[in-house]
N, C-alpha and C positions, 0 to 999 in steps of 0.2 A: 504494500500500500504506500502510497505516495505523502510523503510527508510536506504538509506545509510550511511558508517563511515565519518563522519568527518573528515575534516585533523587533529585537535587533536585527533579521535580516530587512524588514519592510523599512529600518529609519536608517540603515546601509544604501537604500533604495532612493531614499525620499533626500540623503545627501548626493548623493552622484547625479542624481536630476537635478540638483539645485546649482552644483556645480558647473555641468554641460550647462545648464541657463545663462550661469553668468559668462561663460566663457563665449555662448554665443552674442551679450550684450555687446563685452568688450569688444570682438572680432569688428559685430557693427560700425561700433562708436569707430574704431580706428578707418573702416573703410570711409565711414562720412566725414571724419577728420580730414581723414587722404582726398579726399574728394574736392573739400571746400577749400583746401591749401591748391590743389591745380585749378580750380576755378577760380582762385583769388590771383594763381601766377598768370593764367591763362588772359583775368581782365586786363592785367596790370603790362601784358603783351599787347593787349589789344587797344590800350591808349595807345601804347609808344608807336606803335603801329600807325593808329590815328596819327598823330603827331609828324612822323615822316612823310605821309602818305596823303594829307589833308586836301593838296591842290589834286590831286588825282579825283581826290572820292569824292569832289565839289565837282569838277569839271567832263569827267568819263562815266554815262551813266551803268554803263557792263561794268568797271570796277565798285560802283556806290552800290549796285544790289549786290556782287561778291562780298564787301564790308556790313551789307546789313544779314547776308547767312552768318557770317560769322560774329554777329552781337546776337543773332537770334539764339544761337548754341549756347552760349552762356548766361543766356537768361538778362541782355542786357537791350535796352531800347532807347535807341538816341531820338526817336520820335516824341519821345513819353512826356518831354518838358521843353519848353522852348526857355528855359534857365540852368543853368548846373553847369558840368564840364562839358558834354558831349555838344551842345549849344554854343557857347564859347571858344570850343576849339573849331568845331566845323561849320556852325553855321547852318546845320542841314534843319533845323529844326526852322528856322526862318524861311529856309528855302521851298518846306512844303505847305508851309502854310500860306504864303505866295502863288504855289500852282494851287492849293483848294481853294482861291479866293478865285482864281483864273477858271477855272474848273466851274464854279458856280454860274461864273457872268456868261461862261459859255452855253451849259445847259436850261439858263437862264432865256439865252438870246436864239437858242435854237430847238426851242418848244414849242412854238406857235409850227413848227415845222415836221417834227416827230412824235410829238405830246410827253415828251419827256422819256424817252428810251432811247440811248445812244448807242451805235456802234463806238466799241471802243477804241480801235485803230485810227476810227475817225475824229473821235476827241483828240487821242493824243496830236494829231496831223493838225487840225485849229488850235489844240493848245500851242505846239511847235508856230505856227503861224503870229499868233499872236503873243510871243516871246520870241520871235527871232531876229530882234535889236539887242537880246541877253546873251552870256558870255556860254552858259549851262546847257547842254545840251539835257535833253529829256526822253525818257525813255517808259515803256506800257508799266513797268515795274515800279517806276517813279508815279506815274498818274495812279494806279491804284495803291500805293500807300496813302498819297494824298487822298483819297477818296474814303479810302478806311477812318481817317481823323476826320473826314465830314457826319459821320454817324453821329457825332454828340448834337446835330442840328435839329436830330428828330427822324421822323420817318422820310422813307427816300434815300435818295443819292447812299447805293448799294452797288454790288457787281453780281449781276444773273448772269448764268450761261443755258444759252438756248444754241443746241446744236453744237457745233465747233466753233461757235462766234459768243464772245463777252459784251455782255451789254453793258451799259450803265445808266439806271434807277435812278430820276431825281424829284419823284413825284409815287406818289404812296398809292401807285396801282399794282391791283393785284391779278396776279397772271396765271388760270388754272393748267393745265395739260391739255387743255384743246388749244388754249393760246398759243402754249410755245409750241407745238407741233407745225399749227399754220406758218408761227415763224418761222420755224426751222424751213420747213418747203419752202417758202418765200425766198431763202438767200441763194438758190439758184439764181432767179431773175432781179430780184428784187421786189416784184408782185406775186400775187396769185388770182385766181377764178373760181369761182364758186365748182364750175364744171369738174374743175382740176382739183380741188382740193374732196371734193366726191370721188375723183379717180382712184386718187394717192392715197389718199387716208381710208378708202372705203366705208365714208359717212355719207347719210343719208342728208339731204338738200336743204333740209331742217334744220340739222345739227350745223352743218356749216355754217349757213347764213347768219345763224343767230349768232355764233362766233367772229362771224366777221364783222358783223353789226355791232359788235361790245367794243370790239377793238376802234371803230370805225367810232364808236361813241366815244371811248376813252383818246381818239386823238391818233392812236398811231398808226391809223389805217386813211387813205388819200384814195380815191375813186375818180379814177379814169374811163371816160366810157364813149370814145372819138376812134373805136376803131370798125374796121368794114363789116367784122365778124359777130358784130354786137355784143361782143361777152365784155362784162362791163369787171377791168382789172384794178384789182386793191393792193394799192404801191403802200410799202412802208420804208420809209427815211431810213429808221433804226439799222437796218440792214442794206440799204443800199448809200451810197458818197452823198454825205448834207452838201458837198458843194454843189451840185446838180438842183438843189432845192434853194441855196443860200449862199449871199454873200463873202467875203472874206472876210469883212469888218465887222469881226466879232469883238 
């Protein structure tokens, strides 16, 4: 018959687990130790770094997002405060609150023409436009940082992606999965047709229209209806070049 532990063997027991316990605290403690010593040497590289490097990360917008992966890894954001070091030494903190001001006046000024959803390659090209008396070259990586610090404005001005094309949000419409679908079809031409979107999407004449109507309510649908074939085409800005619709003097 099998003999059971002892109370001195079960408090033989209850120290050896207490043991391994703390052995495992310590082990921790020293790896977070270890840890927060390389990410304190790590930041303390990534000034000096700043520091040599500052007309670079101000002027070359492929080096300025290389410098923001490597603040994102250590937990550090030069965006965070337009005060402190990171401000002071670079200046980047001024620099974007400059393009979301530009960014505003633009989607601003070219609403009456898309109802507030932009293509974003096309922003960046008007914001480029209308900065290019400045030293700073701009880049889609720079325009939505700055677009990200527009969120404390409230609703809107956001980044959707419909399809393989970035939009950008500056008006608090809401867009369900019929929407972006028509979108997406849409950036073949730039329009679509009721006929056509009954082809592609295999919806019924119902469903379309009434989708196209919402859009067409919300602004960012345009109706064309001057061609031979009488199919009457619903052009959207968002996806097709705003200069074709607008000025340059944004």
């Amino acid at each position: 018959m099998r003999r059971r532990p002892g109370i001195g063997g079960l408090q033989t027991a209850a120290a050896a687990r207490d043991q391994y316990r703390l052995l495992g605290e310590n082990v921790a403690k020293l790896r977070t130790d270890l840890m927060k010593e390389q990410l304190a040497t790590f930041r303390s590289q990534l000034e000096e770094f700043a520091r040599k490097h500052k007309n670079d990360i101000r002027k070359n917008p492929i080096f300025r997002a290389q410098f923001h992966e490597m603040c994102a890894k250590v937990g550090v954001d030069p965006l965070a405060s337009n005060k402190g070091f990171w401000a002071e030494l670079l200046g980047i903190g001024d620099f974007y609150y400059e393009l979301g001001v530009q960014i505003v006046e633009i989607c601003l000024a070219t609403r009456p023409h898309n109802g507030g959803l932009i293509n974003l390659p096309e922003l960046c090209t008007l914001l480029r436009q209308k900065r290019k008396s400045d030293r700073e070259a701009v880049s889609e990586d720079d325009c939505l940082r700055a677009i990200s610090k527009l969120k404390i404005l409230g609703s809107g001005f956001e980044v959707i992606s419909v399809g393989t094309k970035k939009l950008v949000r500056s008006v608090p419409t809401e867009l369900n999965k019929d929407h972006n679908e028509i979108l997406e079809l849409a950036q073949a031409q730039g329009f679509v047709t009721v006929e056509e979107v009954e082809k592609r999407l295999s919806w019924t004449s119902g469903r379309a229209i009434d989708a196209l109507d919402t859009l067409l309510d919300e602004g960012l649908a345009m109706i064309d209806d001057g061609h031979r074939d009488g199919k009457r085409r619903y052009w959207f800005p968002c996806v097709s070049p705003i200069s074709s619709f607008v000025g340059t003097d944004i």
